[in-house]
C-alpha positions as CSV (number, residue, x, y, z in Angstrom):
1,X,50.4,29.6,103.8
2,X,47.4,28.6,101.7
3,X,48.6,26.1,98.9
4,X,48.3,28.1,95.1
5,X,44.9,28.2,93.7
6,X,44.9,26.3,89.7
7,X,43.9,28.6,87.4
8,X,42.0,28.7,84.1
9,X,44.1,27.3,81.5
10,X,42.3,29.4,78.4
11,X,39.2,32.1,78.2
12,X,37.4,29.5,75.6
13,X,37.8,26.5,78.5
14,X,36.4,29.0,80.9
15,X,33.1,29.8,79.0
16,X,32.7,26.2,78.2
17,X,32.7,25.3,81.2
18,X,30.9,28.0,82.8
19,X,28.3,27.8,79.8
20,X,28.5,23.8,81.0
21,X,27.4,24.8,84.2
22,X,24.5,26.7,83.6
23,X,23.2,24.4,80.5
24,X,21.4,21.4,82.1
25,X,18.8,19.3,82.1
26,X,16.4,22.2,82.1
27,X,17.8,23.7,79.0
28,X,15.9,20.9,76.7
29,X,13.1,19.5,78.8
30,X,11.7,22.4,82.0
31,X,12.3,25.3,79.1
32,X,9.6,24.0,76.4
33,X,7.4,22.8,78.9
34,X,6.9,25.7,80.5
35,X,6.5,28.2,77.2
36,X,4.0,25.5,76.5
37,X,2.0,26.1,79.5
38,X,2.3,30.0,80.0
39,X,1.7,31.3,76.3
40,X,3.6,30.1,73.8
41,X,5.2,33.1,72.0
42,X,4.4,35.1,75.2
43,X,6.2,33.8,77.5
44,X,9.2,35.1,76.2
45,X,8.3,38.5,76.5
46,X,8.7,37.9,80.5
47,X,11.2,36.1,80.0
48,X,13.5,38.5,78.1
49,X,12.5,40.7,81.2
50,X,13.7,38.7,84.0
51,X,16.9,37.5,81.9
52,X,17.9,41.1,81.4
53,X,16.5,42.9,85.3
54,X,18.0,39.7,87.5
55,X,19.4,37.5,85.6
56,X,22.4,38.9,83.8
57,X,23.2,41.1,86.8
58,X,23.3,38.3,89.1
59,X,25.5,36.1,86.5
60,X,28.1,39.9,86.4
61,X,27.7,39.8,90.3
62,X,28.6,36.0,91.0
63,X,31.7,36.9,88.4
64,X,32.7,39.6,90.4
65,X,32.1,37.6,94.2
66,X,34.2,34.7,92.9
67,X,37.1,36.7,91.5
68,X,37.3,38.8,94.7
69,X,37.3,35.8,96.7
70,X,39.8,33.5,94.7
71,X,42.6,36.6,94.5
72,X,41.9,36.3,98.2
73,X,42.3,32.0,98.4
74,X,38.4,31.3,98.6
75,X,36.7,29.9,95.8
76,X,33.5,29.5,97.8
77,X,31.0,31.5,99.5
78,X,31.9,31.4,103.0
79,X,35.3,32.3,103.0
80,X,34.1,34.7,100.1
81,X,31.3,36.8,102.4
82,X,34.0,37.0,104.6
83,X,36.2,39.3,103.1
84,X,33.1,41.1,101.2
85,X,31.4,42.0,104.8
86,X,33.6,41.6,108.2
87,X,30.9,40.6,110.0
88,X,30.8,36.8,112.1
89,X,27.9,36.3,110.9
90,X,29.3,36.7,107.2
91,X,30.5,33.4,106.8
92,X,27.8,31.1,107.9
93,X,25.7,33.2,105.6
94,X,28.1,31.5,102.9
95,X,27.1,28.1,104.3
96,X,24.1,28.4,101.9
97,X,26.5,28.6,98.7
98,X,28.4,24.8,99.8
99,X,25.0,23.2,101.2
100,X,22.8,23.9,98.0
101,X,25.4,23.0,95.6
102,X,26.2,19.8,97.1
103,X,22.5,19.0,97.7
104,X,21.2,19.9,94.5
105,X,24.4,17.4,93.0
106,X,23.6,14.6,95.2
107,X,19.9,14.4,93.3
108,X,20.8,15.8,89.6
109,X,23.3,13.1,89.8
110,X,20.6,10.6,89.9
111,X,18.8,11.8,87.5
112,X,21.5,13.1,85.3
113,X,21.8,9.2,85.2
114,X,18.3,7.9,83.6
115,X,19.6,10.0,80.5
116,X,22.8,7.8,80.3
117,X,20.5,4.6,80.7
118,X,18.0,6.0,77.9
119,X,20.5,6.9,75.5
120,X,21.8,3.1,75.8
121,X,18.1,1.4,75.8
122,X,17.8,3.8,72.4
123,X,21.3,2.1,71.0
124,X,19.6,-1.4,71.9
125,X,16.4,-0.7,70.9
126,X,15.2,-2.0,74.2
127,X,11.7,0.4,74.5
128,X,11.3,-0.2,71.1
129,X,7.5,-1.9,70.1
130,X,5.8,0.5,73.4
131,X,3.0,2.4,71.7
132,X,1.2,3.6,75.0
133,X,1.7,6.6,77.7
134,X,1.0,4.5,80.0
135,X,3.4,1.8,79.2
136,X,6.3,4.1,78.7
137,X,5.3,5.4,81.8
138,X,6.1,1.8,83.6
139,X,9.0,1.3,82.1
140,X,10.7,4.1,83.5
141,X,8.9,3.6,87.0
142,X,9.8,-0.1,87.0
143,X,13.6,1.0,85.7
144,X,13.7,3.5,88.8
145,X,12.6,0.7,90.5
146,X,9.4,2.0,91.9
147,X,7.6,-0.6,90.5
148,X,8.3,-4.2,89.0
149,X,7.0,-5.0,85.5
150,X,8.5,-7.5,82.7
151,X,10.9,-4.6,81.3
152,X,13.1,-4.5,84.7
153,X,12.7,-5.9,88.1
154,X,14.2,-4.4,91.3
155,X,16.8,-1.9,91.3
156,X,20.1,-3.5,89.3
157,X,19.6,-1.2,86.1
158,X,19.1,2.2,87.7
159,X,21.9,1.5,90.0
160,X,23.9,0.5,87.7
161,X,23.7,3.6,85.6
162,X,24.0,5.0,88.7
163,X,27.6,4.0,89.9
164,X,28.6,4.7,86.3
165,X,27.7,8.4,86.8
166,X,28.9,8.9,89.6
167,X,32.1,7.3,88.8
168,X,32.2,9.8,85.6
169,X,32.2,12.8,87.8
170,X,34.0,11.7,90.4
171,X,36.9,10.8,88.0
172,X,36.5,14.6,86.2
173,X,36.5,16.2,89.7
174,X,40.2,14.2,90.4
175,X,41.4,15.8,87.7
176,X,41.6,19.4,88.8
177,X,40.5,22.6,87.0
178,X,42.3,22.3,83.4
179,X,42.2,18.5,83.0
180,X,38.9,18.0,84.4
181,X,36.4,20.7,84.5
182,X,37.9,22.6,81.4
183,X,38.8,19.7,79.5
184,X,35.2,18.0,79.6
185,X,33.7,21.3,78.5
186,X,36.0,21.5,75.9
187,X,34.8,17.8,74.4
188,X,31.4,18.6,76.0
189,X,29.8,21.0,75.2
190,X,30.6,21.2,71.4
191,X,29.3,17.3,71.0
192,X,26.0,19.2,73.1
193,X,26.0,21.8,70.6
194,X,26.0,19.4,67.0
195,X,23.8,16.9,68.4
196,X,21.4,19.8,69.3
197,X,21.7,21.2,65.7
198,X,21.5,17.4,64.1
199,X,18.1,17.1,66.3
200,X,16.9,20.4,65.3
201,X,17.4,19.8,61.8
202,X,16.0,16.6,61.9
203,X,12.5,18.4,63.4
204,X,12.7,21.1,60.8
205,X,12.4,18.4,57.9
206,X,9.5,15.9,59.4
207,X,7.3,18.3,58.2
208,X,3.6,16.2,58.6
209,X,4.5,13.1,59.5
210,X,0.9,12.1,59.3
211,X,-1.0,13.5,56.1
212,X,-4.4,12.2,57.7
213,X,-3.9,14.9,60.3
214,X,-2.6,18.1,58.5
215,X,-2.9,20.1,61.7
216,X,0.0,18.0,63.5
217,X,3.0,19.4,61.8
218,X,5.9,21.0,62.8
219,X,5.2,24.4,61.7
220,X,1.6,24.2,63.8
221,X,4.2,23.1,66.7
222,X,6.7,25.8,65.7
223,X,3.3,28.5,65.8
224,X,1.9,27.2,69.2
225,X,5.7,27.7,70.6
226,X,6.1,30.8,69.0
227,X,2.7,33.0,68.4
228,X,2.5,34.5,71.1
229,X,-0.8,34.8,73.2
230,X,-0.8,37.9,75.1
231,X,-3.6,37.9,77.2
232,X,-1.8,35.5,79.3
233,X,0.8,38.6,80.2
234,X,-2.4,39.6,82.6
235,X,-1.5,36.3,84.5
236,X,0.7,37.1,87.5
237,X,1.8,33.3,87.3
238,X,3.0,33.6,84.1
239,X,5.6,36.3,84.9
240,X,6.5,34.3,88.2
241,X,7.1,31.3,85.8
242,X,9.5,33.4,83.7
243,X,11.8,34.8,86.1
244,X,11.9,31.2,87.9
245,X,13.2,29.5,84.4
246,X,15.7,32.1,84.1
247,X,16.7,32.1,87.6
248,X,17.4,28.0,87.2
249,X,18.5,28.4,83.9
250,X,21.5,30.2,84.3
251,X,22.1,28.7,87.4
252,X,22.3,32.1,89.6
253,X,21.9,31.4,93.7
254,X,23.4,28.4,93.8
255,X,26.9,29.3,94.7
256,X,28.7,27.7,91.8
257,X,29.4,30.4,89.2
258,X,31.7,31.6,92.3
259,X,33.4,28.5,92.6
260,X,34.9,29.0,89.0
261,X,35.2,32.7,88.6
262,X,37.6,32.3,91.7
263,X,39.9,30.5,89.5
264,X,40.4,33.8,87.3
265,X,43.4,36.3,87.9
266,X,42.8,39.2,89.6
267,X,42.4,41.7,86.6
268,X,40.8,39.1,84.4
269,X,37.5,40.7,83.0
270,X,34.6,39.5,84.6
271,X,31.9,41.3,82.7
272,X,32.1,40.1,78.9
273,X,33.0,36.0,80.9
274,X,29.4,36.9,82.3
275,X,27.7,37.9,79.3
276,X,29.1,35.2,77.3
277,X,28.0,32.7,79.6
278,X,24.3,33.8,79.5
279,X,24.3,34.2,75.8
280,X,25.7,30.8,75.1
281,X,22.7,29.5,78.0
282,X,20.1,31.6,76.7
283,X,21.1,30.0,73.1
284,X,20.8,26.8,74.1
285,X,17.9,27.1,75.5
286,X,15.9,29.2,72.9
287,X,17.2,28.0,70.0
288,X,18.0,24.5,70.4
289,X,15.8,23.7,73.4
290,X,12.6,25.9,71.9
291,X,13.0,24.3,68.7
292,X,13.4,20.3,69.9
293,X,10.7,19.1,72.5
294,X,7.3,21.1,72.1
295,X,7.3,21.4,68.1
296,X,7.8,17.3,67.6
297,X,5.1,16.5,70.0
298,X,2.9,18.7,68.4
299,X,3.9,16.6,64.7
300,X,2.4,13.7,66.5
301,X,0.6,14.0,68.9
302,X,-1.4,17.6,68.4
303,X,-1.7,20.4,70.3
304,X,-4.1,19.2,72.5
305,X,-2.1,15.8,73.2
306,X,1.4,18.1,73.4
307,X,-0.6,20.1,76.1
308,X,-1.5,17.2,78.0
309,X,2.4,16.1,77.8
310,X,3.4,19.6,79.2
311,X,1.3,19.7,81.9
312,X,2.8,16.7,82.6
313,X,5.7,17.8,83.7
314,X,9.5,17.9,82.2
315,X,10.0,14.1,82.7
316,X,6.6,13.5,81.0
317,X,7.9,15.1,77.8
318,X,11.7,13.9,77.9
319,X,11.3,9.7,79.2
320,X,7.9,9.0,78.2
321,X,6.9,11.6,75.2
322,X,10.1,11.4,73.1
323,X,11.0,7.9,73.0
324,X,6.7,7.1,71.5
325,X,8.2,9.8,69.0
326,X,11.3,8.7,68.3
327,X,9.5,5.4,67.0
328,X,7.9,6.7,64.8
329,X,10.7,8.1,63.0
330,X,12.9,6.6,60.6
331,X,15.9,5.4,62.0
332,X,14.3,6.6,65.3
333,X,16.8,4.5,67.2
334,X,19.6,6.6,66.1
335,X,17.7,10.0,67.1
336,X,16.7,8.5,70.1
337,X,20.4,8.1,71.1
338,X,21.8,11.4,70.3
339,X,18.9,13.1,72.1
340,X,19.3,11.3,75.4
341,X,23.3,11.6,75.4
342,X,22.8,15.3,74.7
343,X,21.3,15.2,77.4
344,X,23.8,13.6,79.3
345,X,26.3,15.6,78.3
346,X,24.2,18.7,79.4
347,X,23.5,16.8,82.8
348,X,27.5,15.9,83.4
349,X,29.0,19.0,83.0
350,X,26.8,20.6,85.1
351,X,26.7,17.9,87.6
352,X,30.9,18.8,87.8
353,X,30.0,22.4,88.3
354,X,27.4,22.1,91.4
355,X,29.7,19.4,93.3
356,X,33.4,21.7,92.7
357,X,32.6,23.8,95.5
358,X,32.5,21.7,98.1
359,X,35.3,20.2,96.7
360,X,37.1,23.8,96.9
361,X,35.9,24.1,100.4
362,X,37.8,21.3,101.3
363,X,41.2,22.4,99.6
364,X,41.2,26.1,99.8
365,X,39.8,25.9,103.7
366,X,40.8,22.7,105.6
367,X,44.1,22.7,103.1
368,X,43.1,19.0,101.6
369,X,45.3,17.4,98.8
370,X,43.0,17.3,95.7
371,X,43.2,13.0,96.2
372,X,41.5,13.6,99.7
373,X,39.1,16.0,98.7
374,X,37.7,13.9,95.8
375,X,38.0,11.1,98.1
376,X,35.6,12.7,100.6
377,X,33.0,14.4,98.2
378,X,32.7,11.1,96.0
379,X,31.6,9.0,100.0
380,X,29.3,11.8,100.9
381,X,27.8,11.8,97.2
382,X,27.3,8.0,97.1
383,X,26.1,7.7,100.6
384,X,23.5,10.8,100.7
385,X,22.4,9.2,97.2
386,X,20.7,6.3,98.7
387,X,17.5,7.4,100.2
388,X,17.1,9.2,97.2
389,X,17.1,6.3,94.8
390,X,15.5,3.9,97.8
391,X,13.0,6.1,98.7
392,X,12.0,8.1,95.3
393,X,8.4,7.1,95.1
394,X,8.0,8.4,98.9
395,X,8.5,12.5,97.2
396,X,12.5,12.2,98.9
397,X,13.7,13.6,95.3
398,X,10.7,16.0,95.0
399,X,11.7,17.5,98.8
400,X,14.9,17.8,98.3
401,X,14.1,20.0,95.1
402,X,12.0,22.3,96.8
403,X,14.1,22.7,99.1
404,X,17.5,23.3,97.9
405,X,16.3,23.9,93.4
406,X,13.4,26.1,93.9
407,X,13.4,27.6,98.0
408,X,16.7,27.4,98.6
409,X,18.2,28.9,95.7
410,X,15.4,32.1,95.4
411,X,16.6,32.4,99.3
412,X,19.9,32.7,98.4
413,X,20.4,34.8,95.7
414,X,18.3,37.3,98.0
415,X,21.6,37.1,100.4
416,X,24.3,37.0,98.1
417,X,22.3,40.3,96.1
418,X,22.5,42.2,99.6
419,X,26.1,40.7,100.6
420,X,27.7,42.1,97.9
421,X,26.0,44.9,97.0
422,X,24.8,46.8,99.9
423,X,27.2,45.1,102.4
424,X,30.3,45.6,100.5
425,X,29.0,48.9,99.1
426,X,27.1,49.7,95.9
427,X,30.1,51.4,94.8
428,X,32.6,49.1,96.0
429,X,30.6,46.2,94.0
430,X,30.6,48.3,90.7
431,X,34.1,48.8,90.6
432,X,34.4,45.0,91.5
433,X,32.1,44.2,88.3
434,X,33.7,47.3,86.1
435,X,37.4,46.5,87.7
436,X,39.4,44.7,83.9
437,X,36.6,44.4,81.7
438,X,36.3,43.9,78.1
439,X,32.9,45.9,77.6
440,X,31.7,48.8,79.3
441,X,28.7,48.1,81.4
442,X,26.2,50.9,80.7
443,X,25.4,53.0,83.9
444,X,22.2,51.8,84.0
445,X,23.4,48.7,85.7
446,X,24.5,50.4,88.6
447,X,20.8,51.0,89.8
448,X,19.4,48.0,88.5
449,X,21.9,46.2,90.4
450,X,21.5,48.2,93.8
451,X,17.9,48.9,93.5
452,X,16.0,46.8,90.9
453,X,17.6,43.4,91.5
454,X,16.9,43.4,94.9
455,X,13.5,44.2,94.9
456,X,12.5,42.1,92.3
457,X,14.4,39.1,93.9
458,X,12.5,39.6,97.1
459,X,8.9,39.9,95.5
460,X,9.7,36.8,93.4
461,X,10.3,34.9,96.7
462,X,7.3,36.3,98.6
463,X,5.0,36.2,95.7
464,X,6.6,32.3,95.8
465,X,5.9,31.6,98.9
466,X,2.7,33.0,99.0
467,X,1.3,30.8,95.6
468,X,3.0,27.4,97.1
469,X,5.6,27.9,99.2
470,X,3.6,27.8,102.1
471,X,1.6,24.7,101.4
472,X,4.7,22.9,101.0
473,X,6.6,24.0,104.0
474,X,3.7,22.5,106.4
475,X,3.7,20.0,104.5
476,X,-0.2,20.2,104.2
477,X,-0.2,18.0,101.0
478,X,1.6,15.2,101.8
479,X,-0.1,11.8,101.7
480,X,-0.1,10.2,105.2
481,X,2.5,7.5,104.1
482,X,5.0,9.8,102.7
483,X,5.3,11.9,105.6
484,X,7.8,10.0,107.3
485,X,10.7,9.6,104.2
486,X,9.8,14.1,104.1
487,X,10.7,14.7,107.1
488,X,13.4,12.7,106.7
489,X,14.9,15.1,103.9
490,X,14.6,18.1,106.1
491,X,16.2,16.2,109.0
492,X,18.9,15.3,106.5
493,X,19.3,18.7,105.3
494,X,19.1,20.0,108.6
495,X,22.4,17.8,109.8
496,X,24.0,18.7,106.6
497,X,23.9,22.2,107.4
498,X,24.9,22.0,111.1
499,X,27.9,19.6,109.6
500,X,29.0,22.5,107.1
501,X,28.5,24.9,109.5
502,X,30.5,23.3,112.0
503,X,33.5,22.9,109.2
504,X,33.5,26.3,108.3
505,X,33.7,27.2,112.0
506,X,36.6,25.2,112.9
507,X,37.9,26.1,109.5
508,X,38.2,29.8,110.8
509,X,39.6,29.5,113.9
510,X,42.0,32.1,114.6
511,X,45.4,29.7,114.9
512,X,44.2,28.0,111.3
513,X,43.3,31.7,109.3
514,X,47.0,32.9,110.9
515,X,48.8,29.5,109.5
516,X,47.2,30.0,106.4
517,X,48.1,33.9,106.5
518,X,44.5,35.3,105.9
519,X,44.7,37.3,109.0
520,X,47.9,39.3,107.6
521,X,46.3,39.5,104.2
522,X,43.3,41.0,106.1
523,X,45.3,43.6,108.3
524,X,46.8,44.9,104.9
């Protein structure tokens, strides 16, 4: 028999640490960024659109997957599409769930890791006296190591940093459910939540830090976040740029929400858990996210120079943007600091959250002590982390995101959507949802989720696919030099999958599903 499943030791621990899941690194950095570049103000008319036609329904109908599959002994997707649809095809579907997950983690780890470094160099003051873009810009390329410059040389800080992080969530992933995961959202994510509210106070007071330029102020940044510009609503792109930051916001089609719903009891509501966990995202993410990045650089640097930042990307803004700013603030090292660990903080306990499941796979389906499992998942994380660090300035990072963060993702959430609704039964999957909750669900839901969802999931990924997706795929901008390290992700990806596919395989042979006495739960 199948060894018992740890539980949830409290509700709060559960939506801290779910909310700790789905509040990241895009929360505070990809969120203002890309208001800034589709609107302002309008932006979040879409926005409020998607979160409310795909994006809460898909958070209720993880819930629902990973409670039905952890009553059952799964607390992933394979084992989970197995009992939803009894098909052999159901659980290499699933495969998706550990594969994305775990890919996604071995990257955000990385990264997750420049914040940890930047909070420290803030502490030290050690980018203090850089007054240039472009200088800020080499000192983070020559601290990834992609370039050598006086501030570092070779690759000892990053990996430092590096080993450190990864140490930190392999030690919270020993731990279990309760003291690991629940207890490092429990210190988490309220030190997230007062830093973010120190920072946002802090912006809400500079006022003009400049009174030679009384159009860079915080309430002209506040306006051009806010104000919203509607003839931009005409722009297809814009609506496709909604529904994608709430799809990565709240972390839906990765596989991990199921991961620690399955660790509910079996009439444990599922519906308000869901709702909660959105809210306390969307909250971040509006409130303290909206109100951070975009309205300081617009204090100092203008609205022309704050668009030039955004279009710039996330990274722009958060390692090269923030610490000019924080400079010119008094004590800017202190500011500096608590706006780079928040970011940590928001980066660990969501790095936990994408690397349990495989780490479930391994104990709910191949019956591994939780020493063995940690054991495993902490090798494969360090050793699939290398070309990513070695080879970053070849696009290995950037491939691996398209792939697993924006493709991969879209691609699943399409599956999971049909698995559980129309597989299992529209019916079947509402009284799943409905089945112990807290609120009632207005009927509504019950199309949106068999009709609405669907069909909005699967424009979003054509409409994708036909803007860039494409192009990307055939690789038809990739500079001649960097064609080798891409293939090399998709060849690594590609043996990753056949690997997990292979587990899940042997994992449900018929002799190993009868030891473990899923075949007699199944004939019930």
């Amino acid at each position: 028999m199948a060894q018992p499943r740890e539980l949830w030791n409290s509700r709060i621990g559960l939506v801290l640490a779910t909310a700790g899941n789905a509040i990241g690194l895009g929360n505070f950095l990809r969120f203002p960024v890309q208001c800034a570049q589709n609107g302002g103000g309008a932006f979040m008319v879409p926005y409020f659109v998607a979160l409310l036609l795909f994006g809460i329904p898909l958070m209720w109908c993880e819930w629902a997957m990973g409670r039905h599959g952890g009553v059952k002994g799964h607390g992933t997707t394979p084992g989970i599409f197995y009992h939803l649809w009894h098909h052999p095809l159901a659980k290499y579907l699933g495969v998706f769930g550990i594969l994305i997950t775990f890919g996604v983690g071995v990257y955000y780890l990385y990264v997750m890791s420049w914040t940890l470094a930047y909070s420290f160099f803030s502490l030290t003051g050690k980018y203090m006296g850089i007054t240039s873009e472009a200088e800020m810009s080499l000192f983070l390329s020559s601290f990834q190591g992609v370039k050598d410059s006086t501030y570092f040389q070779g690759y000892g800080y990053t990996y430092l940093f590096y080993l450190i992080s990864l140490g930190l969530v392999i030690y919270v992933l020993s731990r279990g459910v309760v003291k690991g995961l629940e207890r490092l959202a429990k210190y988490g994510m309220p030190v997230l939540f007062i830093f973010g509210i120190i920072l946002v106070v802090r912006v809400f007071t500079l006022g003009t830090p400049d009174p030679a330029l009384p159009d860079n102020s915080i309430n002209a940044g506040l306006g051009f976040m806010w104000n919203p510009n509607f003839s931009t609503l005409k722009d297809p792109k814009v609506w496709l740029a909604a529904a994608g930051q709430v799809f990565f916001t709240l972390s839906v089609g990765f596989g991990a929400i199921q991961t620690y719903a399955s660790y509910i009891r079996k009439k444990d509501d599922v519906a308000l858990n869901g709702l909660s966990t959105a809210a306390t995202n969307s909250f971040a993410e509006i409130i303290l996210g909206g109100s951070i990045g975009i309205p300081i650089a617009v204090a100092f640097f203008g609205v022309a120079g704050t668009m030039t930042v955004a279009q710039g990307g996330a990274f722009n803004l958060g390692f090269q943007a923030m610490p000019l700013i924080f400079q010119q603030m008094p004590f800017g090292q202190l500011f500096g600091t608590i706006w780079f660990f928040l970011l940590f903080v928001a980066g660990i306990t969501s790095a936990v959250a994408i690397t349990q499941p495989f780490m479930a796979f391994l104990q709910d389906e191949f019956q591994l002590t939780r020493g063995k499992a940690t054991a495993i998942t902490g090798f494969l994380l360090f050793a699939l982390g290398q070309p990513v660090i070695f080879f970053l300035k070849y696009g290995f990072l950037d491939d691996m995101d398209f792939w697993l963060g924006t493709f991969g993702v879209t691609f699943f959430a399409c599956v999971e959507i049909v698995v559980f609704v129309w597989l299992f039964g529209p019916r079947n999957a509402w009284k799943e949802l409905t089945d112990g909750a807290d609120i009632k669900i207005p009927r509504i839901f019950f199309y949106i989720l068999t009709y609405v969802t669907p069909i909005l999931l699967f424009i979003l990924l054509g409409t994708w696919l036909y803007q860039s997706g494409i192009d990307t795929i055939l690789m038809r901008n990739v500079a001649k030099a960097d064609l080798p390290y891409v293939i090399g992700v998709r060849v690594m990806l590609l043996l990753m999958l056949i690997g997990m596919g292979i587990g899940i395989k042997y994992s449900f042979t018929h002799d190993r599903l009868l030891k473990r006495g899923v075949i007699r739960e199944v004939r019930k």
